[in-house]
C-alpha positions in Angstrom: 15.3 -27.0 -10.0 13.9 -25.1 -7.5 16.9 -23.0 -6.9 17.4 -22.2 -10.5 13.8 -20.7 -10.8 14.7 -18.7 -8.3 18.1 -17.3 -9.5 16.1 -17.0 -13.0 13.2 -14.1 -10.6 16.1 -13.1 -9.0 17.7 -12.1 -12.8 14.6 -11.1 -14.0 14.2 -8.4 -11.0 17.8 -7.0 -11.6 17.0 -6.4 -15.5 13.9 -4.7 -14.5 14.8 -2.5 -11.8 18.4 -1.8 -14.6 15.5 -1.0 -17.3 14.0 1.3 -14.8 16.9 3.4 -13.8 18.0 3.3 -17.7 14.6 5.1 -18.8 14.2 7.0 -15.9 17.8 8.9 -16.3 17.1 9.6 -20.1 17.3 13.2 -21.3 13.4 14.4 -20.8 13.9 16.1 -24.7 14.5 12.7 -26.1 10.9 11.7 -25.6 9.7 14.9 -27.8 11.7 13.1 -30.6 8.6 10.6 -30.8 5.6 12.9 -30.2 3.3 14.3 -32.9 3.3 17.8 -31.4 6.5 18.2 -30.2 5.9 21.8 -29.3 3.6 21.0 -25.9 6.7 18.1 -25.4 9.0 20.7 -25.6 6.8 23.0 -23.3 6.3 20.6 -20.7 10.0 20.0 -20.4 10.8 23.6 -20.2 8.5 24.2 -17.3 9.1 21.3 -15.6 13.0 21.4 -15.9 12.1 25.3 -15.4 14.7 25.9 -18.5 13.4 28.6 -20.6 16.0 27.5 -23.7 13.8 24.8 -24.3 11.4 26.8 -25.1 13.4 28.2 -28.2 12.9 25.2 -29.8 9.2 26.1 -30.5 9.0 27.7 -33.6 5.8 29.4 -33.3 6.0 33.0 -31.8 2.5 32.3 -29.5 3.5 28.7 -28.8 6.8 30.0 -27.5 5.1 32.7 -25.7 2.9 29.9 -23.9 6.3 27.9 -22.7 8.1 31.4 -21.5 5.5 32.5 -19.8 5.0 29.1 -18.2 8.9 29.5 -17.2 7.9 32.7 -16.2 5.1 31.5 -13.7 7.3 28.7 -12.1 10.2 30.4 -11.7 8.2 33.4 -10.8 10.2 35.7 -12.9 8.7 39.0 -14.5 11.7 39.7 -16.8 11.1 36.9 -18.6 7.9 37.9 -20.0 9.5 40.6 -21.8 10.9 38.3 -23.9 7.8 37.0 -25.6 6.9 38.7 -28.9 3.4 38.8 -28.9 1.2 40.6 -26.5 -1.6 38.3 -26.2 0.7 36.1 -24.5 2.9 38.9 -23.3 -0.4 39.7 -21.1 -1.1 36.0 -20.5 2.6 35.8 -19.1 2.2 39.1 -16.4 -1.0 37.6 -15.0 0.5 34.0 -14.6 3.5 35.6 -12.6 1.6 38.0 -10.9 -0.5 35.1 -9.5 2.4 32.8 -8.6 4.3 35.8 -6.7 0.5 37.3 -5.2 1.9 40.7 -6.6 -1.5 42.2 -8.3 0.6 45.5 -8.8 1.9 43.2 -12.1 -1.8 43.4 -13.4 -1.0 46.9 -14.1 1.6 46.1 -16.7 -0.8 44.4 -18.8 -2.2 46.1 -21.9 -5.8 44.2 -23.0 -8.1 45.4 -20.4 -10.0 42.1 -20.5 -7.0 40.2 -19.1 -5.8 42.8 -16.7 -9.3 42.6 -15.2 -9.0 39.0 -15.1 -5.4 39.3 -13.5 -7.0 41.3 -10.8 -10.0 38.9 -10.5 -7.7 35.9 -9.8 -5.5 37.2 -7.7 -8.9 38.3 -4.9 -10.3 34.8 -5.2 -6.6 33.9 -3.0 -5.9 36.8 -1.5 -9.5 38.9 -0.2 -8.4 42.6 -1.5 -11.3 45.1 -1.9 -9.2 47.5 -2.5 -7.9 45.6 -5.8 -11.6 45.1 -7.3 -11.7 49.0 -7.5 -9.2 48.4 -10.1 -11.9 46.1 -12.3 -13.6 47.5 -15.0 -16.0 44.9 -16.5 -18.5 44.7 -15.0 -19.6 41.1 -14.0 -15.9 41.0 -13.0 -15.8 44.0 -10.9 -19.4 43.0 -9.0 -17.7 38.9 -8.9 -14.7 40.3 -7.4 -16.6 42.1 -4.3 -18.6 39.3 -4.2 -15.9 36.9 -3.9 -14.4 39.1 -1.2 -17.4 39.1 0.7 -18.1 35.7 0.6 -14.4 35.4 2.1 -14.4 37.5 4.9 -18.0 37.6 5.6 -17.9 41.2 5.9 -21.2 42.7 4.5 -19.7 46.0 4.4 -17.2 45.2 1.4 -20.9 45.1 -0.9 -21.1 49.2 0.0 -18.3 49.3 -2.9 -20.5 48.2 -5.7 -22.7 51.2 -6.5 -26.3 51.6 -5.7 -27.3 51.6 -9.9 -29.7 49.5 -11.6 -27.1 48.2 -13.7 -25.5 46.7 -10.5 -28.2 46.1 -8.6 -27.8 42.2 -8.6 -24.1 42.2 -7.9 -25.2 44.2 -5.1 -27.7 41.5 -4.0 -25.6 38.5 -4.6 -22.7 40.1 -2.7 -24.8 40.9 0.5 -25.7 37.2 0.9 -22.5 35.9 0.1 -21.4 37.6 3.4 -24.2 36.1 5.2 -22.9 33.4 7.7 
């Protein structure tokens, strides 16, 4: 009795750990057969399985945008942004790489101002560049970025590039203490 309970767990395991390795080696796309938005399945693959043909499965243009330039950003590849059709996410893509590869010279390439100036934002809050902030033109970002670099090196001296006008006058102010110790 006791030695056919056992062979009975012992069966039960096997099927188990068979189930297991069954589901696990599935084809990843199979999966977006039984979701509702099969466009973010079909993302997630692409960017996981960093395969930028899934992505031209989505048929909407900014969707599609989203997965290549999610592509883009894991495979750290530039060119592929070029290949989405809108420039919302055109832009979206050439900040995403130019943070995965720390290149903020990429920023340049991108034509809203609001997310260039964001590109160059998020690329100082990992890598403590003054000299990139010059580049900022909004203003909250511009004084945020010296702020940010201040606050990083502790080097009061990086506050002297935000002007001495009223209209910065509190990015000036939040920037000096950030450097304090």
């Amino acid at each position: 009795m006791r030695k056919k309970l056992v062979l009975e767990i012992i069966g039960v395991l096997i099927l188990i750990v068979a189930l297991f390795f069954i589901f696990r080696s599935e084809d990843p796309l199979k999966r977006c057969d039984s979701w509702g938005d099969k466009d973010s399945c079909y993302n997630d693959v692409a960017v996981e399985k960093k395969d930028l043909s899934i992505c031209d499965k989505i048929l909407d243009e900014s969707r599609k945008g989203i997965c290549y330039g999610g592509v883009a950003r894991v495979k750290k590849d530039i060119s592929i942004c070029s290949k989405i059709t809108t420039q919302d996410r055109k832009d979206e893509c050439l900040s995403a790489v130019a943070a995965a590869t720390t290149n903020p010279s990429l920023c340049d390439q991108i034509a809203n101002i609001t997310y260039k100036d964001r590109c160059y934002r998020e690329y100082v809050e990992d890598n403590p560049d003054p000299s990139v902030c010059a580049k900022i033109t909004d203003i909250n970002l511009f004084g945020g970025c010296y702020t940010d670099v201040a606050r990083s090196t502790k080097d009061a001296t990086v506050c002297n590039n935000i002007p001495n006008e009223d209209i910065y006058s509190s990015h000036k102010a939040w920037c000096l203490e950030a450097a304090s110790p």
